[in-house]
C-alpha positions in Angstrom: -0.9 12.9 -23.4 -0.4 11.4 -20.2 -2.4 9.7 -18.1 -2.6 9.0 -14.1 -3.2 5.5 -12.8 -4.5 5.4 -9.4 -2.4 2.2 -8.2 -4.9 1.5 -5.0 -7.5 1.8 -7.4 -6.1 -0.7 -9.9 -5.0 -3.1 -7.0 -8.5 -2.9 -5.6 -10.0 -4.4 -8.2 -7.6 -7.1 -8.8 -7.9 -8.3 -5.3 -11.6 -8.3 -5.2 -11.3 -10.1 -8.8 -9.3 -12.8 -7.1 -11.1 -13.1 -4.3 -14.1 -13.4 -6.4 -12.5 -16.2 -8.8 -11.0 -17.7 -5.8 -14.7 -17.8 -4.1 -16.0 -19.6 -7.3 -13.7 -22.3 -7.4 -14.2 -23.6 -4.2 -18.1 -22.8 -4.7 -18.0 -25.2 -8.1 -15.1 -27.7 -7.1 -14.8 -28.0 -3.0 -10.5 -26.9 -4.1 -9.6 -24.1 -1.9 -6.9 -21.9 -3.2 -3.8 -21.4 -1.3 -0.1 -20.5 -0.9 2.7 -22.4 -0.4 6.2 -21.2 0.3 9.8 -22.5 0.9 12.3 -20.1 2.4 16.1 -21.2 2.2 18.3 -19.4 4.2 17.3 -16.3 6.6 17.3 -13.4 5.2 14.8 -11.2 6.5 14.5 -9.6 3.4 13.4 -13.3 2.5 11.3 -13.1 5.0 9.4 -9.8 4.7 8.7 -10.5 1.4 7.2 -14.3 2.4 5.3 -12.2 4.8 3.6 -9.5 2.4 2.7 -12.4 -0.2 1.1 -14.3 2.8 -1.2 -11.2 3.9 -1.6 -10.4 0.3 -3.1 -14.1 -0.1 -5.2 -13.7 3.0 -6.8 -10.7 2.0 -7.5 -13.0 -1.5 -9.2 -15.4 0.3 -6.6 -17.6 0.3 -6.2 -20.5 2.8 
């Protein structure tokens, strides 16, 4: 049998888990998550792909 997996449904809920996890460490520590990156070279492959992990991040509530 197969089944269908709604992949903006799954990814929903793993952002608003992280976001939520993300919200309760700062909450219980005073650490706020974040994201660090080092590019070497240009590529702007590289470079897109720095870029959808940083708006991914944001949209986690990172800093």
């Amino acid at each position: 049998m197969t089944t269908v997996i709604d992949g903006k449904i799954a990814a929903a809920s793993v952002i608003e888990a992280v976001k939520v996890a993300a919200g309760g460490l700062e909450t219980e520590t005073g650490v706020r998550t974040g994201l660090a990156v080092v590019i070497v070279g240009d590529d702007p492959a590289s470079h897109a792909y720095v870029n959808s992990k940083s708006k991914m991040a944001k949209e986690c509530g990172f800093n």
